[in-house]
N, C-alpha and C positions, 0 to 999 in steps of 0.2 A: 504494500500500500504506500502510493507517494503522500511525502508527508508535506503540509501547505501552512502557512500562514494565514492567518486570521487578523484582516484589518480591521479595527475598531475605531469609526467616528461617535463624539459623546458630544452632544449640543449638552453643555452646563447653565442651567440658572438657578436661582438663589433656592427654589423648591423643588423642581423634576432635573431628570436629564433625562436626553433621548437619546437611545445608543443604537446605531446602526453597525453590523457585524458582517463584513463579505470575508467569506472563504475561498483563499486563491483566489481562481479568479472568475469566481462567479460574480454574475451579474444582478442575480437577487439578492437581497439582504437580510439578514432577520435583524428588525427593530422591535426593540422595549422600551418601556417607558416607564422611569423609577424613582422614588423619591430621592433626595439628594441628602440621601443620609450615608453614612458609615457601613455602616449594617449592611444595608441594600446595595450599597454599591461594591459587599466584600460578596457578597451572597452570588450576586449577576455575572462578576468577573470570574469568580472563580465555576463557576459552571460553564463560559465560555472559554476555559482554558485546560477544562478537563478536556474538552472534543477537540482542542486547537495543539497544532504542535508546536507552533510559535506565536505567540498574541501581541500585538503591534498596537497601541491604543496610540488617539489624540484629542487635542481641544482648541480652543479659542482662549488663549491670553483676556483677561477680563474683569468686571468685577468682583468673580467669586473666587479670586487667589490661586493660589495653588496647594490646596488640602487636596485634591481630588489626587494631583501628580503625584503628592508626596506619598497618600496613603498606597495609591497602586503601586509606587516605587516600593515601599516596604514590603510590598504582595510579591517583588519580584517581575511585576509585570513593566515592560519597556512600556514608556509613557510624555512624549512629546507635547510640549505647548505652543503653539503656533501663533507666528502675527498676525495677525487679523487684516491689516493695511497690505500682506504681501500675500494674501489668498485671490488666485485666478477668479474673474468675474466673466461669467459669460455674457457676451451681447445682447441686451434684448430680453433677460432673464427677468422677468420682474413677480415671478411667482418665487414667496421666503416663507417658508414654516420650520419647525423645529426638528422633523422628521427629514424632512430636504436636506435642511444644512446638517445634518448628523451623519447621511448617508452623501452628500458631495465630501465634505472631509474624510471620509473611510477613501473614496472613490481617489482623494489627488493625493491623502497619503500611498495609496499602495501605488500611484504613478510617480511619486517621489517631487513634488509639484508643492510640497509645503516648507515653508522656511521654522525651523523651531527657535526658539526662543531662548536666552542662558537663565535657567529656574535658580534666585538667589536659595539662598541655603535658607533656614527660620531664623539664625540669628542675625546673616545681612539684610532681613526682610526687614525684620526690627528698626535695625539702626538707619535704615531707610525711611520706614515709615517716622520716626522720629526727626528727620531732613525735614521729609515732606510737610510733617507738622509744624516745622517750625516757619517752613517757606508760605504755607497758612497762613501764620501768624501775623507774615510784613505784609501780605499782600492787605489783610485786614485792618490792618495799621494803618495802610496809605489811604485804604478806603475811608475809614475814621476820621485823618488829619483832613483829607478833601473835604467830607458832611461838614466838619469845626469851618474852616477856611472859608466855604460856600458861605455857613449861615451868620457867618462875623461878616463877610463882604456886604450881603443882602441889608443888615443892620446898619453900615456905613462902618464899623470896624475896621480901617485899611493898615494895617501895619506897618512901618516904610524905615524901620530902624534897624538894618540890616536883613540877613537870613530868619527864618522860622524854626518854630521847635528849637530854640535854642532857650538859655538860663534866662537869660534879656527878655525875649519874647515871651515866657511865661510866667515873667514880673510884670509885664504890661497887660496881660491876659488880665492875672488877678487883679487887674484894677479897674475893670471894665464893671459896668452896672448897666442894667437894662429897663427901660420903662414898666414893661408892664412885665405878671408874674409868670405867663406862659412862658415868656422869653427868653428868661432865668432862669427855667428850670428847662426849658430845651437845651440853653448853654451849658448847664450842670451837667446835664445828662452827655453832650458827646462829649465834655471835659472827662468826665468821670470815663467814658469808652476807652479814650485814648488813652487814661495812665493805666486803665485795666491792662489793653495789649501791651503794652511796655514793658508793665511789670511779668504777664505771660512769655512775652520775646525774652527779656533777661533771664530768666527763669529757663527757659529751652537753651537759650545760649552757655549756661553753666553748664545742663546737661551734658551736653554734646562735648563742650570743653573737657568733662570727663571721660566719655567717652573714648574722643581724639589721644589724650591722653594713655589709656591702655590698652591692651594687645587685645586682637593682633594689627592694632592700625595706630599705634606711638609711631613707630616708625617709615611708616608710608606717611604719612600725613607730615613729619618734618622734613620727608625729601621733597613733598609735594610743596610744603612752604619755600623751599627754597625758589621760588619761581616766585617773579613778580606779579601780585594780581592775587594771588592766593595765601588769605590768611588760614588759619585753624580751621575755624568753622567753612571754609569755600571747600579747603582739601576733604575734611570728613566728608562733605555732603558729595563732591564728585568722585569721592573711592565710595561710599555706600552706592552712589545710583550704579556706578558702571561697575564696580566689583572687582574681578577679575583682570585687569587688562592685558595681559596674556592672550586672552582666548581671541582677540585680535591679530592675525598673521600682521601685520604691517599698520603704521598711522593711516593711509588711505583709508582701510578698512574701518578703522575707528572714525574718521572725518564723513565716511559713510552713511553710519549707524546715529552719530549726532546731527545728521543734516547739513552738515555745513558744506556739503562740497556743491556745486551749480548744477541747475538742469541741464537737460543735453538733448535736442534736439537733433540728429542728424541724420540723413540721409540723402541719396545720389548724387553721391560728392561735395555736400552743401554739409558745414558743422553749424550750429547756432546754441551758445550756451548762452542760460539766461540767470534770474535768481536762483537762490541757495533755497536743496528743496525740502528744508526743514522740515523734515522725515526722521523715524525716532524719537531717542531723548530731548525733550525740549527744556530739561532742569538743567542738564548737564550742559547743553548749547547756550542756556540764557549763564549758568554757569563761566563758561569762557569768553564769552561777550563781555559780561562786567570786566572781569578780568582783564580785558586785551584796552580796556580804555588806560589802562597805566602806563601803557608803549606808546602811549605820545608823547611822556617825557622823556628827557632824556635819560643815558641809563647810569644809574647808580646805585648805591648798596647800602638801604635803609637799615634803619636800627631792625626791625622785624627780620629781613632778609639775612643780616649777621648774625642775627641766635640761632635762626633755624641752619645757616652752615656749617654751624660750630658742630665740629667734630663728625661731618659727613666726608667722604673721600671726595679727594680730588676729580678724579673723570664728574662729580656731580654737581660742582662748581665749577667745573669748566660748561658743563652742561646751561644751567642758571646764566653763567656769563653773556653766553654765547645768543642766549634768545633774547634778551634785555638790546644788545646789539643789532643782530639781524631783525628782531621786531619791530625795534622804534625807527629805524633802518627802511623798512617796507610799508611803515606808517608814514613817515615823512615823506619817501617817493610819491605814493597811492596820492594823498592829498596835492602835493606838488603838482602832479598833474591834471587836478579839478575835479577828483574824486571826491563826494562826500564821506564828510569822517565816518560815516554810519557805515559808506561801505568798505572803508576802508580799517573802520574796528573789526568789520567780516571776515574780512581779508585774514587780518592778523588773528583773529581767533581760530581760523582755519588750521595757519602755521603752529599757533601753542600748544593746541590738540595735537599735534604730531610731539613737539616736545614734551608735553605729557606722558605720553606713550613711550616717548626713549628714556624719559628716568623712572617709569614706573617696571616697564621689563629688563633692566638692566643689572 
């Protein structure tokens, strides 16, 4: 008896999954539909692997994690996560159910037609999800100072005694008074928002600062400091998103997966690249963007940059050196020629993701 593989698509959501099963390479499928529990989902696979000689499972990258991966990994059972942005679309398809999409992903796994995903471990999940909360946090921050900002303008409030949010500016807050009592306690209320997140963001910033601090990321995260643009907190948060940077053959590869490299249109003998097709990580890309605005100045070797090199090896400071120069190098050209800075911080966040990559595999 030839012995066959058994492809397994699983449409996952937060309550059922539908699991569609071809064998070899038959053309019908047997689909089930099961709660999305533990239990049942140990119950189904293991009955479809008592008949199978090889069980092949997949999914969809998504809201519901990767418990599903992890537990059929402990079962033993090979179990891929797929991106979803690089799954084949047919033309014209406009019929989607659960039962479809279960059994199309069986059908372009077992054509090898699916991209998988790197499944972080549970404790880089962790330390990720604690990035992400904290990147939460500012984005809520800014929205807070804006509502303040907006409803002090609308009142005649104009501030004009340098920068905001600063010691100054929330001596001149507190001396603000409002006519009437709605007004004052609308003021209260987004005064009181904004030190709430403040004191949430310092709060996550310690976290992570301990984190950053011990293994196994002490040490990646001070060679990561050595690079201009990234302090403590930029290095944790772009070693939690990406992980591994190993599993990268090459920086192109990495400049890839963050989007930063251009579209590319070409064909019969005509090239046309256009914008960057910000595809992927968008933490990690908005990541190296902040980062790549410090290569406009010139280069030098801040008090932060000197701690972080102390007592790294040399090839890792020649490394550091090297981009500081060729960066601001390729910032000043970019703009020299009437490029906006915007795209010419692209530019150069393109190049640091490569430099990233040479002292992370190093």
């Amino acid at each position: 008896m030839q012995k066959v593989t058994t492809w397994v698509g699983l449409d996952v959501h937060a309550e059922r999954i539908v699991i569609a099963a071809l064998e070899g390479q038959n053309r019908e499928p047997e689909v089930r539909d099961i709660p999305n529990e533990p239990k049942a989902i140990r119950r189904t696979l293991q009955r479809l692997g008592a008949v199978a000689y090889d069980l092949r499972c997949c999914y969809e990258a998504g809201p519901c994690g990767y418990a599903v991966h992890r537990q059929l990994s402990a079962m033993g059972i090979a179990c891929d996560v797929v991106a979803p942005s690089l799954i084949p679309v047919r033309v014209g398809d406009r019929v989607k159910t659960d039962r479809r999409d279960a059994l199309k992903l069986a059908r372009l796994h077992r054509a090898g037609e699916l991209t998988p995903i790197a499944v972080p471990s549970a404790e880089q999940e962790a330390v990720r999800d604690l990035v992400r909360a904290r990147d939460d946090i500012r984005k809520d921050l800014t929205a807070a100072r804006h509502r303040l900002g907006k409803f002090l303008i609308r009142h005649g409030h104009l501030y004009t005694d340098g920068k905001k949010w600063t010691m100054r500016f929330w001596a001149w807050m507190r001396k603000l008074t409002f006519a009437h009592a709605g007004e004052q306690l609308t003021y209260e209320h987004y005064v009181a928002e904004v030190n709430h997140l403040v004191e949430r963001r310092a709060a996550l910033d310690r976290d992570l600062e301990r984190v950053a601090a011990s293994e196994p990321y002490a040490s990646s995260v001070k060679k990561l400091s050595c690079l201009r643009g990234f302090s403590t907190l930029s290095s944790i948060a772009l070693i939690a998103e990406i992980g591994d940077f190993r599993r990268f053959e090459g920086p192109r590869q990495l400049m890839a997966y963050i989007g930063l490299v251009p579209r590319e249109y070409s064909s019969g003998g005509k090239e046309r690249r256009g914008r960057i097709t910000k595809t992927g990580n968008s933490h990690v890309r908005r990541l190296l963007v902040e980062a790549s605005w410090s290569y406009r100045h010139r280069p030098a070797l801040g008090e932060r940059v000197r701690a972080a090199l102390e007592g790294q090896p040399a090839s890792v400071a020649a490394v550091a050196r090297k981009a500081q120069e060729r960066l601001h190098r390729r910032f000043t050209r970019l703009v020299s020629r009437g490029k906006p800075s915007q795209v010419a911080v692209t530019a150069v966040a393109r190049e640091l993701c490569a430099f990233t990559w040479s002292l992370m595999t190093a």
